[in-house]
N, C-alpha and C positions, 0 to 999 in steps of 0.2 A: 662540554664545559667552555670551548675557547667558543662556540656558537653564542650560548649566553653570555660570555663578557664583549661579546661585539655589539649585542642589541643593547645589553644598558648602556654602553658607551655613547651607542648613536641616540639613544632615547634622550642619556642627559643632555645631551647637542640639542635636538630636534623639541625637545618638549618648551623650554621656554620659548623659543620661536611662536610654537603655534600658541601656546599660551597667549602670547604677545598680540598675535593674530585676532585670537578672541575678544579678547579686552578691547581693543581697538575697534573691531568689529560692532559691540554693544553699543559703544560708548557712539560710533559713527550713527546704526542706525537709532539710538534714541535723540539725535542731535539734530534729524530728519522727521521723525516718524512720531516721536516719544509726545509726552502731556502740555510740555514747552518747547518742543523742538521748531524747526524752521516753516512747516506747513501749519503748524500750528498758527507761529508768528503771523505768517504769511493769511489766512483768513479771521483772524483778529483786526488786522491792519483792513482789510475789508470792511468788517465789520465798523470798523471806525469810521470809516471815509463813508458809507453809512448813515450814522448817527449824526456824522456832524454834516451832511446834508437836510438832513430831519429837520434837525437843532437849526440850521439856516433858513429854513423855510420860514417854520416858527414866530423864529425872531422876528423874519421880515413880516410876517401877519399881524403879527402884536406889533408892530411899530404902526402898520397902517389902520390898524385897530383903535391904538391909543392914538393917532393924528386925527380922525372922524371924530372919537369923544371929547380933543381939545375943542374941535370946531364946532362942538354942539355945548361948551359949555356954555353960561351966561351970559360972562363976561365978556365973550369972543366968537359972538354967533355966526356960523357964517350961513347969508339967508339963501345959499342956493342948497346948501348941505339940506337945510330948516326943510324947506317946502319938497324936495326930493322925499326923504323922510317920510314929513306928515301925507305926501299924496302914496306912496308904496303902500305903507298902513292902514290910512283911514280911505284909499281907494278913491279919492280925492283925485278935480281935472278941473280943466276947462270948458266953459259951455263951447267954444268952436273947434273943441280936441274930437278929434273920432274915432271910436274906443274898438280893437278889434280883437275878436274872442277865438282863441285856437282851443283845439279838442286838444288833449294830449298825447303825448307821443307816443303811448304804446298802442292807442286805436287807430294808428292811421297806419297804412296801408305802403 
């Protein structure tokens, strides 16, 4: 009898502790590990830094994209743009140019 009134005694002491312990414990590791926790954060923010290098690139393509179509509009030709252009396409040269033909790069050696 006095055995068992000594363990609940010490059980009501000792249980909310480890309770305490527990909860604490959960709440530590989801805070860590969990769907939003900090490794989560942590390759999100990755991910970002990512993207908006992507997103940088981009931009800067479209910007030098849209600078060439300025200088091919009408209005505002510009003639070295012009003839770059028309000779890449139409394979277009000069009679004193001298035109040199490479195999491609995966037959050579």
């Amino acid at each position: 009898m006095q055995l068992a009134s000594e363990v609940r005694r010490r059980l009501k002491i000792i249980l909310p502790q480890v309770l305490a312990v527990g909860v604490i414990g959960y709440f530590a590791y989801h805070a860590v590990q969990g769907e939003r926790g900090f490794l989560a954060y942590l390759h999100l923010s990755q991910e970002l830094a990512e993207a908006e290098a992507v997103a940088a690139a981009v931009a800067s393509e479209r910007a030098e994209l849209s600078s060439k179509v300025d200088r091919l509009r009408s209005g505002s030709i510009d003639p070295d743009l012009l003839e770059e252009r028309a000779r890449a396409l139409l394979n277009y040269g000069y009679p004193e140019e001298a035109v040199v033909l490479l195999e491609p790069y995966s037959s050579i050696n």
